[in-house]
N, C-alpha and C positions, 0 to 999 in steps of 0.2 A: 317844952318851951324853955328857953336858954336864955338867962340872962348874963347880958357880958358889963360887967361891974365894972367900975373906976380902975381898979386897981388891974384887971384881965386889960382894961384899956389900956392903961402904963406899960403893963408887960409887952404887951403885942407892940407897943410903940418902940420899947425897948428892943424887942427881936426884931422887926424889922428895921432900923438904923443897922443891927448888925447883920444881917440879912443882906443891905445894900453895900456895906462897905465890904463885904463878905465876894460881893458877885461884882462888883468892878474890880476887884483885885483880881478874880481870878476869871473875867475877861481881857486886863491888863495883861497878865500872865500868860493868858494864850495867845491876843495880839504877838506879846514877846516870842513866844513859842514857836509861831509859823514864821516867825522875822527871822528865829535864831535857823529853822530848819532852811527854810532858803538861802541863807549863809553858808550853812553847815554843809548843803547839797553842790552849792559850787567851789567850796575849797575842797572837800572830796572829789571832785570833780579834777579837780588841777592837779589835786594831789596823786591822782592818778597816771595824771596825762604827765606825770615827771618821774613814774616809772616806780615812787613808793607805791609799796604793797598799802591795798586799799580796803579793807573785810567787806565793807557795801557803796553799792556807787553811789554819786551825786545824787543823782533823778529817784532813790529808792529813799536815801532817806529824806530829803523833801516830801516824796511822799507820804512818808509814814509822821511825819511831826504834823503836815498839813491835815492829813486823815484825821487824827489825834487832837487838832486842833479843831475840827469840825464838828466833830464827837462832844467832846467836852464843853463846846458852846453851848449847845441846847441846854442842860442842869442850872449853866452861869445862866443862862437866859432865864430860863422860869422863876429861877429866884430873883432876881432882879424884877422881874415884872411880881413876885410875889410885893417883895418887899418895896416897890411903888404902889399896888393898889391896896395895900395894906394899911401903909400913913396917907395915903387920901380916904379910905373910907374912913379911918380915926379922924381926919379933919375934917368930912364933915359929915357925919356918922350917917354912914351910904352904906347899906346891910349888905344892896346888888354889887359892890364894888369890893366889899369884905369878904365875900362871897367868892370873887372872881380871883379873888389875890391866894385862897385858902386852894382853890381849884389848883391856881401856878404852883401852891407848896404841893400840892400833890403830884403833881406834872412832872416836878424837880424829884421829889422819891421814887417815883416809879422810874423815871430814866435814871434813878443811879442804882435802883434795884434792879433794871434788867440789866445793866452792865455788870455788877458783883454776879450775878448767875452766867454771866459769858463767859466774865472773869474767871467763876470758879468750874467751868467748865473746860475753860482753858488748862487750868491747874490741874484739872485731875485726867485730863487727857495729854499735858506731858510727864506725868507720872507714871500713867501706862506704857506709853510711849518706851520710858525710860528702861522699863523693868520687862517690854518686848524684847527692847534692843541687849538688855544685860542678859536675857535669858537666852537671846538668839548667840550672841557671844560668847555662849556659858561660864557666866557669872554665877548663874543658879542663885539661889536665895538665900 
């Protein structure tokens, strides 16, 4: 049996304030993000269609900022909803609602622990990748 003190109260009030200014910034920032990629997607666009050399088209990167911005939503989401039902069960000491928001902080970890294992999945398969291609090349080691 757990008891949550005065002071575990302050804290958890304190982590969640920043918790929330935490996940609207970096909801903020993705709003921005898919803004700046559909920007980004039709002046690549133009900038093609005037005959500069263009590394990836319009409609590709669009897609990958909006992907990206999809992605990233859920974590800012969990924590956001962490850190709303975290200062309502402090305010008015709702164990099921303390409960719910502790669920969201778990929700938030485990979606940014399976991205860092894609992540580093990614990483060590252009590694390989890298050290096929040198050895196909003969770079050798």
């Amino acid at each position: 049996h757990l008891i949550i003190s005065d002071r575990i109260k302050w804290d958890l009030g304190k982590i969640a304030k920043w918790a929330n200014f935490l996940a609207i910034v970096w909801l903020v920032m993705i709003g921005l993000m898919v803004i700046m990629g559909l920007f980004a997607g039709t002046f690549m666009a133009q900038l093609s269609g005037t005959g500069a050399a263009a590394p990836m088209s319009g409609g590709l990167i669009t897609i990958i900022y909006v992907v990206s911005g999809v992605i990233s939503f859920f974590p800012a989401w969990f924590l956001l909803k962490f850190a709303s039902n975290t200062k309502k069960a402090l305010a008015s000491n709702d164990q099921i609602m303390l409960e719910e928001g502790f669920e969201k902080l778990g929700s938030h970890y485990k979606f940014i622990g399976v991205l860092a294992i894609i992540g580093l999945g990614f990483w060590v398969l252009g590694i390989l990748i890298a050290l096929v291609g040198g050895a196909a090349m003969g770079g050798g080691f």
